[in-house]
PLY file of the C-alpha trace (Angstrom):
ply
format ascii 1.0
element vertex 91
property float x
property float y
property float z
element edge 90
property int vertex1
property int vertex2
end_header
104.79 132.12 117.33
103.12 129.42 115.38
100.14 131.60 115.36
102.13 133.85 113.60
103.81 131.76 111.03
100.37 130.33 110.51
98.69 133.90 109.86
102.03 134.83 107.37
101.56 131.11 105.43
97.54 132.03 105.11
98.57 135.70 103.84
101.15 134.03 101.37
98.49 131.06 99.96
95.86 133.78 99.74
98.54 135.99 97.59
99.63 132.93 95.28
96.04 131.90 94.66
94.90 135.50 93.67
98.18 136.00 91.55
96.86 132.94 89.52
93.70 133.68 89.38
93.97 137.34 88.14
96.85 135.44 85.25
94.97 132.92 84.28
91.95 135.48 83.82
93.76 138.32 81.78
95.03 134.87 79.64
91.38 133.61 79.16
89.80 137.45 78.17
92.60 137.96 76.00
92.11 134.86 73.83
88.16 135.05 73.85
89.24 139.07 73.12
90.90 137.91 69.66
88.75 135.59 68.97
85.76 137.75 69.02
87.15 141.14 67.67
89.62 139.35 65.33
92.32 141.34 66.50
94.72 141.99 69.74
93.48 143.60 72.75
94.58 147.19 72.45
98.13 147.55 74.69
98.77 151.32 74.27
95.56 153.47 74.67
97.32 156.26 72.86
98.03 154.60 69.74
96.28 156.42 66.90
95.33 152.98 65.44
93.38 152.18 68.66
89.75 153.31 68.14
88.62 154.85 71.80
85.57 152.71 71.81
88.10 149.66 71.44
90.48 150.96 74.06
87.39 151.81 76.78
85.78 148.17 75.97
89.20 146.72 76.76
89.49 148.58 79.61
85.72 147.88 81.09
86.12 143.98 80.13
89.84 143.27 81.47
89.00 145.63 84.78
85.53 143.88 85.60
86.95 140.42 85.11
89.82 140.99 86.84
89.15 141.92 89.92
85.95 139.22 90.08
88.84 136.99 89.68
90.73 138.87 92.44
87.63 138.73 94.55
86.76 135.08 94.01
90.39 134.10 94.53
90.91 136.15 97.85
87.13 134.84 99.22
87.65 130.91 98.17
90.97 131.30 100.05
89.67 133.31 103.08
86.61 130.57 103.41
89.24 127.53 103.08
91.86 129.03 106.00
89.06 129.65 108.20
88.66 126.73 111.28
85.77 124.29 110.38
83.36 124.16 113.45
83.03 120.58 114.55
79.49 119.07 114.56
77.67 118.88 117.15
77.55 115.77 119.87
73.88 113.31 120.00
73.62 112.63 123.62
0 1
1 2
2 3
3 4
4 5
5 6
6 7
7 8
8 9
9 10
10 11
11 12
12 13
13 14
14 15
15 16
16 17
17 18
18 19
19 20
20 21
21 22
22 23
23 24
24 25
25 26
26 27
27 28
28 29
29 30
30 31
31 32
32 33
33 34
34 35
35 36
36 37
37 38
38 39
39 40
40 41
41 42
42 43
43 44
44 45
45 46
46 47
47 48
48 49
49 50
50 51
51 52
52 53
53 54
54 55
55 56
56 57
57 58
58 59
59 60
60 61
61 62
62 63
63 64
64 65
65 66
66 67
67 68
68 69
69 70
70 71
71 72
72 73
73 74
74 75
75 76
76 77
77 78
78 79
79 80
80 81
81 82
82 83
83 84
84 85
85 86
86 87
87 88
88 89
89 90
């Protein structure tokens, strides 16, 4: 059973830490976003306002970064919960 609880508290770290990650990301783009372009990152593709150059840009830089935060996140947390093998003995 510990085995168990162990595997569910691993699964629920893993979740928090990518939750975080992927925030904290879409936070970051967004401000470098409007601080590049001078205005808001388009939220409704089909607003007439919204050029479709500006809305596929959006799209390419929030997706991309995302999910290499997603990845990272998921990987750092899968490479921490994993047993560290104990050094070997000197005779």
């Amino acid at each position: 059973m510990s085995k168990k609880r162990s595997d569910s508290n691993g699964k629920l770290v893993a979740a928090l830490a990518t939750t975080s990650a992927v925030f904290l990301a879409r936070k970051v783009i967004t401000i470098v976003w409007t601080r590049t372009t001078g205005k808001q990152p388009p939220t409704d593709p089909a607003d007439p306002s919204v050029s479709v150059l500006q809305a596929l840009s959006w799209a390419v830089v929030a997706g991309v970064t995302i999910e290499a935060a997603r990845v990272f996140a998921t990987r750092a947390t899968a490479r921490r919960a994993q047993p560290q093998a104990s050094a070997p003995e000197s005779s």
